[in-house]
C-alpha positions as CSV (number, residue, x, y, z in Angstrom):
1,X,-6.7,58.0,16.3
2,X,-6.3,54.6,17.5
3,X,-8.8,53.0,20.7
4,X,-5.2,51.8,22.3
5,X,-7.0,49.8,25.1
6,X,-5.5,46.1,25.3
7,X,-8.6,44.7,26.4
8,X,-11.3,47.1,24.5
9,X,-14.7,46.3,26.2
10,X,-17.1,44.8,24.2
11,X,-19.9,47.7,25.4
12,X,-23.9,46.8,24.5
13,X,-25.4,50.1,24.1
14,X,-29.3,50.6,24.3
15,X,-29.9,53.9,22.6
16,X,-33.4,55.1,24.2
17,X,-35.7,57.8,24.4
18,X,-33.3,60.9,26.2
19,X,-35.0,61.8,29.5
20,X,-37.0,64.7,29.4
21,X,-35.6,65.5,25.5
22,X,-31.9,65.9,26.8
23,X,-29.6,62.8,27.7
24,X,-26.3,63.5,29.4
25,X,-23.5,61.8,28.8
26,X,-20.7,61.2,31.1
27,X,-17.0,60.7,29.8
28,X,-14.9,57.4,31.0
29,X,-11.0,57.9,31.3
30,X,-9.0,55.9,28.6
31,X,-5.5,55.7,28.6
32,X,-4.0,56.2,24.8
33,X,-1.5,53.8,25.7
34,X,0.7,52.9,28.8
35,X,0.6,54.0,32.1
36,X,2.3,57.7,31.5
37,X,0.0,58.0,28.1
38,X,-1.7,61.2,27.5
39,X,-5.6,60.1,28.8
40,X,-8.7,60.9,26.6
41,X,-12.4,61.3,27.4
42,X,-14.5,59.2,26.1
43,X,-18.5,59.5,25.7
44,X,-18.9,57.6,22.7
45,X,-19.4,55.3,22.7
46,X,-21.0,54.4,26.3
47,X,-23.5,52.6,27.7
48,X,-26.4,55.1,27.2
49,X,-25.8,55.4,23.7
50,X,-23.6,54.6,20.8
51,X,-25.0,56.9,18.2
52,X,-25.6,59.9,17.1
53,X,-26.7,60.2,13.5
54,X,-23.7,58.5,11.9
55,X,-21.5,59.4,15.0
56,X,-20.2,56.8,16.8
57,X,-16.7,57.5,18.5
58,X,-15.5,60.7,20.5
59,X,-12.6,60.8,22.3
60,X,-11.6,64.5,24.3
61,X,-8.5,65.5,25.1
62,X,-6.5,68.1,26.8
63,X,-5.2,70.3,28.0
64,X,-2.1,68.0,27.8
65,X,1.2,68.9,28.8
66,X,3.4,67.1,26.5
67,X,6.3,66.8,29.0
68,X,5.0,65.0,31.1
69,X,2.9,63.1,29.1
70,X,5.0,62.5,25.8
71,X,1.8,63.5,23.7
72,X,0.1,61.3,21.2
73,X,1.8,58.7,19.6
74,X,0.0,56.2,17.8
75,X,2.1,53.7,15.9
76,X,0.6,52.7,12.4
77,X,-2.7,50.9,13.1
78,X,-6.0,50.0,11.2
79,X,-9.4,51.1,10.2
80,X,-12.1,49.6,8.3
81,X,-16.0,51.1,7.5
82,X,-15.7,54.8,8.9
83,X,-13.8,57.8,8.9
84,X,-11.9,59.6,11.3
85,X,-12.1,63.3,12.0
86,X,-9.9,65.5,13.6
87,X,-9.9,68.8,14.8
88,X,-7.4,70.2,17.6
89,X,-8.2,73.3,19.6
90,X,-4.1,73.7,20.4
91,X,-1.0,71.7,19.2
92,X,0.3,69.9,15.8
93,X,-0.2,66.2,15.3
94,X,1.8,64.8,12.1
95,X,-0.5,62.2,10.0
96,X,0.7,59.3,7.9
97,X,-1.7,56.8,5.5
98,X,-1.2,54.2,3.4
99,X,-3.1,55.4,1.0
100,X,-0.2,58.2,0.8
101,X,-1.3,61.3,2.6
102,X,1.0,63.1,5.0
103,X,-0.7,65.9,6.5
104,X,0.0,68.4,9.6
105,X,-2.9,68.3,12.0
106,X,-3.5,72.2,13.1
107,X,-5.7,74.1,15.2
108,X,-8.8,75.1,12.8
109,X,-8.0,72.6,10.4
110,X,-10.7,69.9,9.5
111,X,-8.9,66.6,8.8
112,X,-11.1,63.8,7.2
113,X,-9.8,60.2,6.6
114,X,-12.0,57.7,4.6
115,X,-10.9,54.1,5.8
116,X,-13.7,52.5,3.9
117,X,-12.6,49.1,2.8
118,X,-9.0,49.4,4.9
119,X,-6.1,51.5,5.4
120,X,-3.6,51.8,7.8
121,X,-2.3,55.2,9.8
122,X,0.1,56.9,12.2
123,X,-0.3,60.2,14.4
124,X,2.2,61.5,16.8
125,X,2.2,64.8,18.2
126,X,5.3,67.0,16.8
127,X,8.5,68.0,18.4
128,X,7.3,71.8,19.0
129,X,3.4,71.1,20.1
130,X,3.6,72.0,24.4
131,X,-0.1,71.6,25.2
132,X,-2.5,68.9,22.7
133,X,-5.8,69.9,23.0
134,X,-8.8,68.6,20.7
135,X,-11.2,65.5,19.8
136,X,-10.9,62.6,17.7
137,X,-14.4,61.8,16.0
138,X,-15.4,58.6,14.1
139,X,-18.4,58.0,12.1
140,X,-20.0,55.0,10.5
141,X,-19.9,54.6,7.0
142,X,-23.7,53.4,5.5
143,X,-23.8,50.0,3.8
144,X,-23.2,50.7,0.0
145,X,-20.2,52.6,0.5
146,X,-18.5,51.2,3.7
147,X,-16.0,49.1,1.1
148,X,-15.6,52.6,-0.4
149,X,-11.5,53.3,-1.6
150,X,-9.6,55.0,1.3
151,X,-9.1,58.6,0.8
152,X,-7.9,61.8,3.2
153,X,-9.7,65.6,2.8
154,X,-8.7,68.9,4.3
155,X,-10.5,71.9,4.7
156,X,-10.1,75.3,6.5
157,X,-13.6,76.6,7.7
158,X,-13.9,80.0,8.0
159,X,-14.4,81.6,11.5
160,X,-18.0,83.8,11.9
161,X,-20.0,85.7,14.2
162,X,-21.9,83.7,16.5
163,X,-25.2,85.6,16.6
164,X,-26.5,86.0,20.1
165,X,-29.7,85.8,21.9
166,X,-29.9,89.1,22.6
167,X,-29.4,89.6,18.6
168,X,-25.4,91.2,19.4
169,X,-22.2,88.8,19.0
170,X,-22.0,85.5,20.8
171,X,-18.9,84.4,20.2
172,X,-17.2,82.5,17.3
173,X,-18.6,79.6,15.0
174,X,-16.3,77.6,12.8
175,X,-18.5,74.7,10.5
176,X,-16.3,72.3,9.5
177,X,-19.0,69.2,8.2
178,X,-22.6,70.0,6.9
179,X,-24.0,73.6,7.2
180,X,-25.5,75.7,10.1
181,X,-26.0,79.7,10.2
182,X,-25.7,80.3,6.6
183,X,-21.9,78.5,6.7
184,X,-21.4,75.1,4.8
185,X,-18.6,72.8,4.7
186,X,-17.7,71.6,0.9
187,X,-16.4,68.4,2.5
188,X,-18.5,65.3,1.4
189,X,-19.8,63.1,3.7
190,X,-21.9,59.5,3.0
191,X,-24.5,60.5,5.1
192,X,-26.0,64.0,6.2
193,X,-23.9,65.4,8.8
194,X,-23.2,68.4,10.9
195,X,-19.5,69.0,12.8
196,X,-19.0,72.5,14.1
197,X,-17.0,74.4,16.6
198,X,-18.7,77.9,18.7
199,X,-17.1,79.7,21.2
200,X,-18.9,81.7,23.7
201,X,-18.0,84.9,24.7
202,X,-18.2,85.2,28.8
203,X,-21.9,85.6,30.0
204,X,-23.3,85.2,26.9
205,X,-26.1,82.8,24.9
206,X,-27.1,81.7,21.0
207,X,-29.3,80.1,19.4
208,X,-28.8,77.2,16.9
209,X,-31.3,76.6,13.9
210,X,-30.6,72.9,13.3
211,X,-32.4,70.6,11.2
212,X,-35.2,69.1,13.4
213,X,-35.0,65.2,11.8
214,X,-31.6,65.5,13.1
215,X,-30.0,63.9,16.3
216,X,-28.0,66.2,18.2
217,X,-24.6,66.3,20.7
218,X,-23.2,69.2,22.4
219,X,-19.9,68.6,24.1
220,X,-18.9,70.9,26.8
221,X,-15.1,72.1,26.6
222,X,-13.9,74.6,28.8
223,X,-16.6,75.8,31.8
224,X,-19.7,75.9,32.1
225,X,-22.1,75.6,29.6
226,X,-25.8,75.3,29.4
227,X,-27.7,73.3,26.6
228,X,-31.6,74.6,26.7
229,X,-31.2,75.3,30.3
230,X,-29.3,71.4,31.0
231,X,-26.0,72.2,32.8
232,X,-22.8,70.3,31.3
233,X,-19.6,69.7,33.2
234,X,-16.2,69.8,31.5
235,X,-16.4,67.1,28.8
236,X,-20.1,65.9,28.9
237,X,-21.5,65.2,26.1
238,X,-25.7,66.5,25.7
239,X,-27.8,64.1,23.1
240,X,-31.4,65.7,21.9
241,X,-33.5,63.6,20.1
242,X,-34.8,64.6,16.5
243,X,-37.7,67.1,16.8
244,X,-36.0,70.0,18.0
245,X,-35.5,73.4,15.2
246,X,-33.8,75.3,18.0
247,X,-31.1,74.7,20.1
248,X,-30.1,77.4,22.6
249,X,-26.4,77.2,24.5
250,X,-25.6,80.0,26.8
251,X,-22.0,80.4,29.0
252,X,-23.1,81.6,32.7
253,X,-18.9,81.7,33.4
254,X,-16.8,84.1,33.3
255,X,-14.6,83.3,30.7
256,X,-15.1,81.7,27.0
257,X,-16.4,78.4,26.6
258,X,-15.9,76.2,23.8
259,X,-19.2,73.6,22.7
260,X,-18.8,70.7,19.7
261,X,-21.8,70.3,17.7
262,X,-22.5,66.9,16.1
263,X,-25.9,66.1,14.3
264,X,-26.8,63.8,12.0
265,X,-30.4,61.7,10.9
266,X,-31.0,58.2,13.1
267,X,-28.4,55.6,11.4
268,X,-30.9,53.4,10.5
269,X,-28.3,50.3,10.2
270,X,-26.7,48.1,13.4
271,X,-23.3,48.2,13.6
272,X,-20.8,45.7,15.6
273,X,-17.6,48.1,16.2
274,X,-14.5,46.6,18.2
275,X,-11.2,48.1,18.3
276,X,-10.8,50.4,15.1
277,X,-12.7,48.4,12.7
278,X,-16.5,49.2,12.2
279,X,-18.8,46.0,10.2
280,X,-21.6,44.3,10.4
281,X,-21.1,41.2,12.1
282,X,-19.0,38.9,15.1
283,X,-17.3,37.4,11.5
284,X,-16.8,40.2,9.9
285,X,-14.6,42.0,12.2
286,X,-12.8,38.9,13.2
287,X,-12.0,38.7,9.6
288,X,-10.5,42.1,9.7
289,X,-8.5,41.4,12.8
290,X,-7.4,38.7,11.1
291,X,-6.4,40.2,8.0
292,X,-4.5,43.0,9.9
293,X,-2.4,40.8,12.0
294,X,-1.5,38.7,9.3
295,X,-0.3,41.3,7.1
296,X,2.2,41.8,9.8
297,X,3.3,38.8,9.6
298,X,4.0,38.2,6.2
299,X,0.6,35.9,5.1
300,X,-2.1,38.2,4.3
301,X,-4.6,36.7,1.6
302,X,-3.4,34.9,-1.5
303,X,-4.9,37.8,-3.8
304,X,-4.1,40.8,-1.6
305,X,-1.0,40.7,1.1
306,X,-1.8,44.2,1.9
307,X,-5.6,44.5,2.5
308,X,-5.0,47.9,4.6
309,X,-2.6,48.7,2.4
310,X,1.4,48.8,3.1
311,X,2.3,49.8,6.5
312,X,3.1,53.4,6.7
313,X,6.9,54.5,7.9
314,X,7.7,53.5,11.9
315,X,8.4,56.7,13.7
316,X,10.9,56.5,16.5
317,X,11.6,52.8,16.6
318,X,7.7,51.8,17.3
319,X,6.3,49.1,15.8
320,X,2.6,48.6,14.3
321,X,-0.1,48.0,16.3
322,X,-1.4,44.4,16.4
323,X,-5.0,43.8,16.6
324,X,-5.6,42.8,20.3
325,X,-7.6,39.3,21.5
326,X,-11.0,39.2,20.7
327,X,-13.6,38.7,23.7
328,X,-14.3,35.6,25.0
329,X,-18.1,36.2,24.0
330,X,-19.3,36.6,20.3
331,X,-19.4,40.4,19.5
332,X,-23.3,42.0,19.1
333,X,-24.3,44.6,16.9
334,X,-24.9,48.0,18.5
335,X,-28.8,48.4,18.0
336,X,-30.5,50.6,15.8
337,X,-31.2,54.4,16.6
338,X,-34.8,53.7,19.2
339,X,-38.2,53.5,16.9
340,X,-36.1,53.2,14.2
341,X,-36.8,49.5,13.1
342,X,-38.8,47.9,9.8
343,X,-41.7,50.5,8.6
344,X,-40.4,53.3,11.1
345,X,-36.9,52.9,9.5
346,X,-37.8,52.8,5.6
347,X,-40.5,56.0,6.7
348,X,-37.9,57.9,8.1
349,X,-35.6,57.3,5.6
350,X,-37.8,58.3,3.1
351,X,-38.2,61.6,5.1
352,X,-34.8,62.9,4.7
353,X,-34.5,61.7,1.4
354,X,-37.3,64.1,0.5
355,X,-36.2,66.7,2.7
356,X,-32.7,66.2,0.9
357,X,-34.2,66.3,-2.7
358,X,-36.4,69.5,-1.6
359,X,-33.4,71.9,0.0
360,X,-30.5,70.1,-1.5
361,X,-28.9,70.2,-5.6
362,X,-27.7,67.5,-7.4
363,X,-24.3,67.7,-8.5
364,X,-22.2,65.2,-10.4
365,X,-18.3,65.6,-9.9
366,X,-15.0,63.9,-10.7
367,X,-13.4,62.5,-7.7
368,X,-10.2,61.8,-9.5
369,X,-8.2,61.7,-6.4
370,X,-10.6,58.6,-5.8
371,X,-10.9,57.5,-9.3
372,X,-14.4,58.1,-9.3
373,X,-17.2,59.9,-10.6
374,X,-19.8,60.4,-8.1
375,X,-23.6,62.5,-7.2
376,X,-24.3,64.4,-4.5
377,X,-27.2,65.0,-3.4
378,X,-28.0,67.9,-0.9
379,X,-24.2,67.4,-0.5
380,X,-24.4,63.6,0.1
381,X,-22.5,61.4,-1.7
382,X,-25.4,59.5,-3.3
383,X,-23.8,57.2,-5.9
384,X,-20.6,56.3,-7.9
385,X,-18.9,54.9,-10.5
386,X,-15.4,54.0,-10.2
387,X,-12.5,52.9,-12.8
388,X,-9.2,52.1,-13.1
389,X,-6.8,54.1,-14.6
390,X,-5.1,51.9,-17.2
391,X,-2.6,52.3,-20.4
392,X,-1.0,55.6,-18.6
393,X,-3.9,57.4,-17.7
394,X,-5.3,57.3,-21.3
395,X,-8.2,54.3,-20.8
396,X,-10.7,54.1,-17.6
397,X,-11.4,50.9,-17.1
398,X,-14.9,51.3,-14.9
399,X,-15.2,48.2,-12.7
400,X,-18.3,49.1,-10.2
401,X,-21.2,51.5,-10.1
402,X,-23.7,51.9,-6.9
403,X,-26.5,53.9,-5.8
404,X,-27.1,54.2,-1.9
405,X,-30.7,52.8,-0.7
406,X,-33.2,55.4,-0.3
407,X,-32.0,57.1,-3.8
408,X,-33.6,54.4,-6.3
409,X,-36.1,55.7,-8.6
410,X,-34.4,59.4,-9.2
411,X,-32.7,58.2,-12.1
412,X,-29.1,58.6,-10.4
413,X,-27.1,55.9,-11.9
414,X,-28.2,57.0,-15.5
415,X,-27.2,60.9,-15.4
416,X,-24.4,59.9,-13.1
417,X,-22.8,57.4,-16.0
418,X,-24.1,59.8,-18.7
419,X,-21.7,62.6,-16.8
420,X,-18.9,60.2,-16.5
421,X,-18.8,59.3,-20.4
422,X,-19.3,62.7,-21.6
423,X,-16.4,63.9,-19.2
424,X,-14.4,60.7,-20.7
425,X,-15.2,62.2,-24.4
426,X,-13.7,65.8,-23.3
427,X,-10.5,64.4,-22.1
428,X,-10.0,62.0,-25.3
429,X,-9.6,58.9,-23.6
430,X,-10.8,55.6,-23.8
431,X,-12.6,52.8,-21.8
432,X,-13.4,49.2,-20.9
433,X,-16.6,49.1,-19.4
434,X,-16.3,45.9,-17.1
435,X,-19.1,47.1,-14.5
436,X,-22.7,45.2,-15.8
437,X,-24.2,48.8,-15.6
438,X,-22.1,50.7,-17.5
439,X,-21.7,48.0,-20.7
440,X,-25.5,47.8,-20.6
441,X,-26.0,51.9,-20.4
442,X,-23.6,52.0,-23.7
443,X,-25.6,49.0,-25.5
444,X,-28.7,51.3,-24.9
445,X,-26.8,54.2,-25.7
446,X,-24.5,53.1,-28.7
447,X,-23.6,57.3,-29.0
448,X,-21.3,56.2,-26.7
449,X,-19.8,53.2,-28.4
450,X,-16.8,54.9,-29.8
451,X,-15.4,55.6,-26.6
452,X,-14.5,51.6,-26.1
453,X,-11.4,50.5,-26.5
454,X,-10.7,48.7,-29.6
455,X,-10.5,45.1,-29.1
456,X,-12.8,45.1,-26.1
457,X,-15.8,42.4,-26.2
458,X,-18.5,43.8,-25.2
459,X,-20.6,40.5,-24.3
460,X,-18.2,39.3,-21.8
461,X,-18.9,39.2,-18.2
C-alpha cells in the first residue's frame, strides 16, 4: 500500500521508555486518496514512536463499504528499503509488481513484498469485495540487505487453538511471520520478527510466551480488549518494551475480538522514511524521489531508465503515482530504538545474535526465485550470494556476496559459498566468479576450479 497523502508530514519521533511498561498508541485518520477515499488508521508511525523492532508502518482499515467508498485503489507507485505486508480480515485486493508477481490478496493469506533496492506496485480492491477489512504493515530493511533484489512471498498459516488462561480454548491464532505457541511461519525475514493474528472468544483471556528481548505491539480490532490489564479502544495500538516473557490479552466484551501481534528486537539503525521510500539520509531519499519521477518521464539514469523497474499495467485509466514535493526542511532520521546507541547497541546486538545461534539452526538454501543462495540463521536471512543467470541458465555468473553485521566470525560466507558451488556441481553448470569473495574462496579452494568457465581470467577485477 501506498501513504497517498499529498503533503506526507515529515513526523520526528522520539521513541522513549513506555510509561509504566505499556505505551498506547492512538491512530490519526489518513485519507488513501481524495476526499471519498476509503480512510485508514494510522499508529505508525506517530509521534510517540516510530518503531517497533523492524516495524515501522501500520495502517488499519475497515470495515469499509466499498459503495460508498470505491475501495482501495492504489495506482502503480514506489518502494525502496522495506517490505510490505498484507493481511486482510475481509475482502480481495488484486496485486501487481514490477518485478512480475500478480497475486490475489485474501483473508488468511500472508502477502510479503521485498522492495529492497526498488520496485514499483498496484492494489485495487476487486469488483466482488463488499466490505475491505485489514492492515497494511511495513518494515525496515537492515543495512546489508536494504539494496536486496525485489521479490513477492505467500504463505497460508494455519489456524490453532488459542490456549486460554483458564488452560480451555481462547479463541483462534493464525502466525503468519516468526513463531509463537509452537506455530512458525517458513517465510524469511532480514531481521527476527513476529506477525500473528488471535481471535478471542467472548469473555475470555490468553497468555502469550513471547521472546523477552523483543519489542512488542498489540493492536486492538474489533471491541474491547485488554493488554496485561491496559484497556485498548478500537484501533490502538499497545507497545511493551523488551523484558516481558508473558503477555496476557483478555476480551471483557461480549462478542469476539480480533488483536495483531507485532514483535521484533530494537532496530538498532536510524532510519529517515518519507512517502514510500525508507533510507538513510535527506539525499538519499531525494535521490529516490528523483529517480521515480524521472522514470515517468522518460530520463531515468544513463545506466538504468527503470530503477523501480517498468511500470506495472494502469488499471481503469489511472495513472502512476508521482513522488509528491519534498518538505521545505531537510528530512531527519527517525532515532534509534531508546538506550540503544554505541556500546548499548553492539551489546544488544550481540545478545540476539547469541540467543539466535543458541535456539535457532543454520540452514543454507537456494533462493532461485532471487537468484541467490542465502543462510539462515534461526530463520534470519543472515547472508548471500547472488549471480546472474547467463548462457540460458547453464553458467552463474556470481556478482556479490554479504554477510549481515553481528554474524562475522561464524564462518558464514565460507559454508554459504561452499553450498553454492557444490549445488552448482550437482546441476552441471558453470560459473564466472566476478564477486572478490567468491574468485578468492576458489584460488584457496582450486577443488573447485573446474567449475569456471573456460576462457574466464581469473586475476581480473
Amino acid at each position: 500500500m501506498s501513504n497517498l497523502e499529498l503533503d506526507p508530514p515529515e513526523t520526528l519521533c522520539a521513541d522513549e521508555p513506555a510509561a509504566q511498561g505499556i505505551e498506547v498508541i492512538e491512530p490519526r485518520d489518513v485519507p488513501l486518496g481524495g476526499p471519498r477515499a476509503m480512510p485508514v488508521r494510522r499508529t505508525l508511525p506517530s509521534r510517540q514512536r516510530s518503531l517497533v523492532g523492524a516495524w515501522c508502518f501500520l495502517d488499519h482499515y475497515g470495515p469499509d463499504d466499498v459503495s460508498a467508498t470505491g475501495g482501495m485503489r492504489v495506482p502503480p507507485h514506489p518502494h525502496t528499503g522495506l517490505q510490505t505486508v498484507s493481511w486482510l480480515f475481509t475482502g480481495e485486493i488484486e496485486h501487481r509488481d514490477s518485478a512480475g508477481h500478480r497475486a490475489t490478496v485474501r483473508p488468511g493469506e500472508l502477502n510479503l513484498m521485498t522492495a529492497g533496492r526498488g520496485i514499483n506496485h498496484s492494489e485495487y480492491s476487486t469488483p466482488g469485495t463488499t466490505t475491505l477489512h485489514g492492515v497494511q504493515l511495513w518494515t525496515a530493511l537492515p543495512g546489508p540487505f536494504r539494496s536486496a533484489p525485489p521479490g513477492f512471498e505467500r504463505y497460508v498459516p494455519p489456524a490453532m487453538a488459542l490456549p486460554g488462561a483458564d488452560g480451555g480454548r481462547a479463541g483462534e491464532l493464525r502466525v503468519f511471520l516468526g513463531a509463537l505457541h509452537g506455530s512458525a511461519s517458513p517465510v524469511r525475514t532480514y531481521t527476527a520478527l513476529l506477525g500473528a493474528e488471535a481471535v478471542l472468544d467472548a469473555g475470555n483471556a490468553a497468555v502469550l510466551e513471547v521472546a523477552e528481548q523483543f519489542e512488542h505491539a498489540i493492536l486492538a480490532d474489533g471491541g474491547a480488549l485488554e493488554v496485561d490489564g491496559t484497556a485498548l479502544g478500537e484501533a490502538h495500538l499497545a507497545f511493551l518494551a523488551p523484558g516481558r516473557g508473558r503477555i496476557r490479552l483478555a476480551n471483557p466484551g461480549p462478542r469476539p475480538v480480533r488483536a495483531v501481534i507485532l514483535g521484533g528486537p530494537p532496530f538498532p539503525e536510524e532510519i529517515t522514511m518519507w512517502w514510500n521510500f525508507v533510507g538513510r539520509s535527506h539525499e538519499e531519499v531525494a535521490a529516490f524521489r528523483e529517480a521515480w519521477n524521472g522514470q515517468l518521464v522518460g530520463r531515468g539514469p544513463a545506466d538504468d531508465g527503470e530503477p523501480f523497474g517498468p511500470v506495472v499495467e494502469l488499471t481503469g485509466g489511472e495513472a502512476a503515482l508521482p513522488a509528491p514535493p519534498l518538505p521545505n526542511v531537510r528530512l531527519r532520521p527517525r532515532p534509534r530504538a531508546h538506550g540503544i546507541q554505541g556500546t548499548v547497541e553492539k551489546e544488544a546486538s550481540m545478545t540476539l545474535q547469541e540467543s539466535e545461534r543458541q535456539s535457532g539452526k543454520t540452514e543454507f538454501v537456494h533462493a532461485d526465485q532471487r537468484h541467490r543462495y542465502e543462510v539462515h540463521v534461526g530463520g534470519v536471512v543472515a547472508g548471500f550470494t547472488q549471480y546472474r543467470e547467463k548462457e540460458g541458465g547453464s553458467v552463474y555468473a556470481f556478482d556479490h556476496t554479504e554477510v549481515a553485521d553481528g554474524y562475522s566470525g561464524m564462518g558464514l560466507a565460507s559454508k554459504l559459498v561452499t553450498y553454492a558451488l557444490d549445488d552448482v556441481r550437482a546441476a552441471g553448470r558453470r560459473i564466472r566468479p566476478y564477486c572478490p569473495y567468491v574468485r578468492a574462496f576458489i584460488k584457496r579452494h582450486p577443488d573447485y576450479a573446474d567449475l569456471v568457465e573456460d576462457g574466464f581470467v581469473m586475476d581480473e577485477g
